[in-house]
N, C-alpha and C positions, 0 to 999 in steps of 0.2 A: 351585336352577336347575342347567342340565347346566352343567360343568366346559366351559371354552372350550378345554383342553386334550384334547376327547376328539378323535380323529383325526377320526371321522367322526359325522356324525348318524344315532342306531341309526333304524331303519327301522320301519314300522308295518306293512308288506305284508307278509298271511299266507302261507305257504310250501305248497307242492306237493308231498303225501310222494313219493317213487320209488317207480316199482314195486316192486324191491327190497326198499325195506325193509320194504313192506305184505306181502311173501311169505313172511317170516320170520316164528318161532317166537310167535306172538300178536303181531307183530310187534318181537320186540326179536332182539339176536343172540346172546344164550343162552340156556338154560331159567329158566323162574323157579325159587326155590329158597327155602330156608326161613333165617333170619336163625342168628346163631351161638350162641343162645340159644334156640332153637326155642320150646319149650311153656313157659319160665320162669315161675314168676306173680310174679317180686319182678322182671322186664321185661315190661312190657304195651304193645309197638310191635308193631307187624305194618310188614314190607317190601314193597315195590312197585318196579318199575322201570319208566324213564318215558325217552320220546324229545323232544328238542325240536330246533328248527334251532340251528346256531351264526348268527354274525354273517355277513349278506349279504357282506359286504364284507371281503376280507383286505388287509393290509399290503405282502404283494409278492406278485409275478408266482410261474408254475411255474418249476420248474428243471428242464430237459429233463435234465442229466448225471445229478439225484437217480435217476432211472430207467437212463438209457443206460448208468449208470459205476457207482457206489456200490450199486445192489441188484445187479448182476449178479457185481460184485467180494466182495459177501460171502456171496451163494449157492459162487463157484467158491472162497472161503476155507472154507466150510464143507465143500465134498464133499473139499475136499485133504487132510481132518482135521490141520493144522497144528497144530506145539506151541505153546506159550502163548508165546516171541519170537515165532514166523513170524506169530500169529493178532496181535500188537502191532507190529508195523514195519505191516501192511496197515492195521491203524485206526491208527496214525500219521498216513501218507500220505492217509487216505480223510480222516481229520480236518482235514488241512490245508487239504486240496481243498474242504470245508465253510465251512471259517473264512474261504477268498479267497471264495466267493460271498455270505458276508453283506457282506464287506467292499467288493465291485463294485456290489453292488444299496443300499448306506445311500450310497455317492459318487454313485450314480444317482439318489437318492433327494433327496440335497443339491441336485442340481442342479434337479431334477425337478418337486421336491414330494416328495409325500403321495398318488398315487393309489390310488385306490381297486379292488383287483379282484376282481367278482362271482364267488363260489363257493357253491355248494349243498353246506354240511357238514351232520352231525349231532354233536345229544348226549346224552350216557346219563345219567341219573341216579338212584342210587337216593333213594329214602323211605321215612321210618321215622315212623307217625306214632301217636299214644299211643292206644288203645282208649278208647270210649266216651267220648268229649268234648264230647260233647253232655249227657252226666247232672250235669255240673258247671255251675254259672253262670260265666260268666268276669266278673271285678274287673278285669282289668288286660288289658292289651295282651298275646296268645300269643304266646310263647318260640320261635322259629324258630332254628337252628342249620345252616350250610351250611356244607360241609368240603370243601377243595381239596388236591388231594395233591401230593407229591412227582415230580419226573420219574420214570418207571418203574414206579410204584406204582401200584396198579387200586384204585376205590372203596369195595370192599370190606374193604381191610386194616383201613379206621377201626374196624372194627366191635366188637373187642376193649375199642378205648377205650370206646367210645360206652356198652357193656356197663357197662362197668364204671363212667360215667356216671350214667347214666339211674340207679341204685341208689343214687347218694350222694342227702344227703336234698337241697341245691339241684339237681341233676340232675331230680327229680320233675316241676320247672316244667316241664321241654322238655315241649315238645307235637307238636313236628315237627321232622325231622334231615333234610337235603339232604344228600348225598355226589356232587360231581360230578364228571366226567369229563371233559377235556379232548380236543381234536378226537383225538389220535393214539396216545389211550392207552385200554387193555382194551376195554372192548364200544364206544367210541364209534370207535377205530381197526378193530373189524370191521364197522361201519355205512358208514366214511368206506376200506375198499379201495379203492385202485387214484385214490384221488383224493387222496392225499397229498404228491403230489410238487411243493411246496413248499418256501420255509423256515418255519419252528414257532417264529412271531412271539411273543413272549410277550405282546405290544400285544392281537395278537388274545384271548389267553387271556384277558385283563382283559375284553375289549370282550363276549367270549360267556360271560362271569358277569353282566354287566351285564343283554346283551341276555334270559338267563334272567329275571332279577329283574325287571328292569321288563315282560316281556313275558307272563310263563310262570306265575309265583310264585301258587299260585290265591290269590282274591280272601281268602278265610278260611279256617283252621285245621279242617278237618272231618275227624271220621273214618271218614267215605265212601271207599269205593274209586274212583279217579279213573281215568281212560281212562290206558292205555300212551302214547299220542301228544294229551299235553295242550294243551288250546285255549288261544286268543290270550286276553290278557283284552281288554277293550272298548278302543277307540282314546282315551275318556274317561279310563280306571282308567293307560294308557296315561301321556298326560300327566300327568295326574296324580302319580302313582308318580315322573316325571321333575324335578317340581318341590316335593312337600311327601312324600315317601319314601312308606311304608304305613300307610294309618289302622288298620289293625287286628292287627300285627305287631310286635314287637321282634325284631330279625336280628343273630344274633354270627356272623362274617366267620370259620374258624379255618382258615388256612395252614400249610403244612409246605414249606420249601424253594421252591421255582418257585410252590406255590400260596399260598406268603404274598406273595411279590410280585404275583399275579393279585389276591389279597383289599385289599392295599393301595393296588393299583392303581385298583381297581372304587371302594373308600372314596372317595379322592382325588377321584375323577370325581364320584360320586353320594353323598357322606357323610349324606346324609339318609334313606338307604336302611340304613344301620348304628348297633345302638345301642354294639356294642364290636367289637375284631377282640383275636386271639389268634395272635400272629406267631410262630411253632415255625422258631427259626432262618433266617428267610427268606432269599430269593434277591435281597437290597440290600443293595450293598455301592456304599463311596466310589470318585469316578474314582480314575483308576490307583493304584489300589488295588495294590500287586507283585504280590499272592496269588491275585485273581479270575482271569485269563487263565489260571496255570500252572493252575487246581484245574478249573476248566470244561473246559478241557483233556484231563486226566488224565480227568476226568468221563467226557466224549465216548470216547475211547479206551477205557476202559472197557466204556463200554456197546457200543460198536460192537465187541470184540472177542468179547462176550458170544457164547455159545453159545444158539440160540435155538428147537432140540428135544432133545425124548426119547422112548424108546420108550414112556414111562408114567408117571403121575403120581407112581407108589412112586418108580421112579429119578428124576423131578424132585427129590422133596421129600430121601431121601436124600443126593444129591449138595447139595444147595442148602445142606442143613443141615453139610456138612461145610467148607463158604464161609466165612472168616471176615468176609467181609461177611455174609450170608446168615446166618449161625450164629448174630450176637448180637442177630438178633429174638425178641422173645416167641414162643415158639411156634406161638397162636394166632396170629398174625399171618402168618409165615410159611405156615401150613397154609393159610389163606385165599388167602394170594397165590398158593400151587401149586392152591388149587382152582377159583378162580376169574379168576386173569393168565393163564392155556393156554386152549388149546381146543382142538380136532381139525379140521381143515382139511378139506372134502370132499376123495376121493377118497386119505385118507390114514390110515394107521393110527396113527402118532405123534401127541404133544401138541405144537403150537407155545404157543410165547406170544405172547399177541394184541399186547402192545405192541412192533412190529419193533423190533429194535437199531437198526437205523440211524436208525431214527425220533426215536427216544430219543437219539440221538449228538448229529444234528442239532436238538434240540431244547436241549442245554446250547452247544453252539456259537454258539444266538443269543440266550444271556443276557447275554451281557457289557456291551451299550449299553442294556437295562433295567435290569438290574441297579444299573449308576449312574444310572442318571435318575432311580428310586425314590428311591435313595439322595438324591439334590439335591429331592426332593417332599416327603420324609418329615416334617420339619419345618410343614410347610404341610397335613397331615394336621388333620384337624376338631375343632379340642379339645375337640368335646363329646362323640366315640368314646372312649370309654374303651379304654384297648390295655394288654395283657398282653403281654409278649415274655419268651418260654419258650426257654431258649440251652441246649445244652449243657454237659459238665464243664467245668471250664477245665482240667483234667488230661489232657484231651482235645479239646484244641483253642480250647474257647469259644463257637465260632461257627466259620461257613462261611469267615472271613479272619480269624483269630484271636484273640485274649484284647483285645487292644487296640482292636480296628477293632470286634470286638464289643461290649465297651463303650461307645465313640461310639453306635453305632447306637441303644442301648436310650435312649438320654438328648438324642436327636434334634428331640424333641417331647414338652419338659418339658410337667408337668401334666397330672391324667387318666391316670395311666401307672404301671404295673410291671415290673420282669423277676428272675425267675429263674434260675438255673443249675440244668438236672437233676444229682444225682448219679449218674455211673457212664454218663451218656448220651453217644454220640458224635451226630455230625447226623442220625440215620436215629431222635430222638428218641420220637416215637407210635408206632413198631413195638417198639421196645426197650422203651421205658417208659411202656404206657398208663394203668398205673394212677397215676402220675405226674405226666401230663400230665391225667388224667380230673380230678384233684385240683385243677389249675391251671385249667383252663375248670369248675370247681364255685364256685371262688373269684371266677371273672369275672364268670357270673350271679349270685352275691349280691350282686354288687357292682352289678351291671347292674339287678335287678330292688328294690333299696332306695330305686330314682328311677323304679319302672316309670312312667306315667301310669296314669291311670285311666281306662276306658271310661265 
């Protein structure tokens, strides 16, 4: 049944594309493109990329200042070309000014309720789905895999892992890979211009993985090429889907950072809908926790100080690579992020990246009250999910709030359960170490698929 806990009840009313987005490229907002393995024959997925709406309904109102204050203060930080203090005292300031408005709109919220405000977003997703699926009989339930990423990170970066996946021999089962996009980051932030001026609820994010899955998720495993802007399923398959999960489906949940709290989140609400998740350091952490507030923090500041063009993708990826954030991704991951996190802006000769900084600033500014709520759900998570929790080194940290807090976390919800420490990995895990982590979601579907059912 749905979770009593989900804010709102998702909606069954099909949505109205824009004209907009029907004007664009076969309708999506980049070119299509060929996967990072192109002609491989030891990978036999072909890509697709797909539009759907987010959830009708967001968490809070706009915020006029994100527009009047915050974008115009880091365009005129950008042309002043500031050194790296002047470009950190301006996201200081812009961060603080962020952190009082989540803090005005949850006391508003206390008092207020929980309403609900109509918004017309979209969301990108890619698919990967295996070749020729029809010339097999299926035995058991198809292997569906949906991947949520990191703040900052575009859908594409999984792709390394996924590679390198699909090639171990439990990898073989997947039949279909989901990589989704959140409303304000890569192709679904150039869908959703100029209607971003919000805060970047993580609530929401939970609520438009949901509203995918039970609305969107086609009814079976084909490998038919499907429409860019895929249909509702029936208002039947609908309910359905809301109260006994998918009759013909197995779904591993796999998170990284903000999108293990989204995949944790989505479980908790709908655990009928997941047969395991795979938590890659997530974004749940205990109340006052010391560490959450200064690291979300520094996060945001970060990201809002971020430089956010270049004259060219060579000087992106160059500069990027001499980052020591930036520098200790896999390669391929990195080359992915510069190829496909940019774009070129009409009437522009530069690359931006699609996902704004401030976007991204404000969207760690309003982790702090999910982030513990998870943390007080985690326990009450479904014990018939099986969960994997993949941490970083403890030489490097542990975890998102350290060696300690992360060990609570992983033993939260005994039974049904593993975790790991990558070696050598700090939080930005599946970019740094995908064939590491390709290793650890291999381990889950065996683990997942020795209790498949049977059709």
């Amino acid at each position: 049944m749905p979770n009593a806990n989900d804010p709102f009840r998702l909606s069954s009313m099909a949505p109205q594309l824009p004209p907009d987005v029907l004007k664009s490229q076969r309708g999506l907002p980049s070119p299509p493109r060929t996967p990072l393995w192109r002609d491989d024959p030891d990978v036999p997925y072909t890509l697709s990329t797909h539009i759907v709406d987010a959830a009708p309904l967001r968490t809070f109102p706009q915020i006029k200042a994100l527009d009047e204050v915050s974008m115009p203060t880091y365009a005129r930080m950008q042309a002043a070309n500031l050194d790296t203090k002047g470009r950190q005292k301006v996201a200081q300031e812009q961060v603080g000014l962020m952190l009082s408005w989540r803090k005005e709109q949850e006391e508003a919220r206390r008092v207020q309720g929980t309403p609900g405000y109509e918004r017309r977003l979209w969301l990108c997703l890619n698919r990967y789905v295996k070749k020729d699926l029809d010339k097999v009989p299926r035995k058991t339930k198809g292997l569906t895999l949906i991947f949520a990423h990191a703040l900052g990170t575009n859908k594409e970066t999984w792709e390394p892992l996924i590679m390198r996946l699909v090639k171990s021999p439990a990898g073989r089962d997947i039949e279909e890979i989901w990589t989704w996009e959140s409303v304000d980051t890569g192709d679904s932030a150039l869908l959703n211009l100029g209607k971003l001026n919000q805060l970047s609820d993580w609530y929401d994010g939970a609520r438009d993985m949901i509203h995918f899955l039970l609305h969107y998720m086609p009814s079976r495993i084909m490998s038919d090429e499907l429409p860019v802007h895929l249909p509702r399923v029936s208002a039947a398959e609908f309910e359905d889907r809301g109260h006994q999960g998918f009759s013909e489906r197995q779904i591993i949940g796999i998170g990284h950072s903000y999108g293990g709290n989204v995949c944790a989140r989505a479980c908790f609400s709908y655990p009928q809908c997941f047969s395991a998740l795979v938590m890659v350091d997530p974004g749940i952490v205990k109340l006052n926790d010391p560490t959450l507030r200064p690291t979300l923090r520094y996060m945001a500041q970060g990201a809002y100080a971020r430089r956010d063009s270049w004259n060219s993708r060579e000087e992106a990826l160059s500069l990027h690579k001499k980052s020591a954030f930036f520098g200790a991704w896999h390669p391929d991951a990195l080359n992915l992020f510069i190829e496909c996190g940019l774009y070129t802006p009409s009437g522009s000769d530069a690359v931006h990246l699609k996902t704004h900084p401030v976007l991204e600033a404000l969207a760690y500014t309003n982790g702090i009250e999910p982030s513990e709520d998870m943390y007080a759900k985690a326990p009450s998570l479904d014990e018939k999910v099986y969960i994997k929790w993949v941490m970083p080194d403890r030489k490097k940290g542990g975890g998102l709030a350290g060696v300690e807090s992360s060990d609570r976390l992983v033993k939260l919800r005994p039974g049904n359960t593993s975790s790991v420490n990558i070696a050598g990995a700090s939080h930005m895990i599946p970019l740094e170490k995908p064939d590491e982590v390709a290793r650890e979601i291999a381990n889950t579907i065996e683990i997942v698929r020795r209790t498949s059912p049977k059709m």
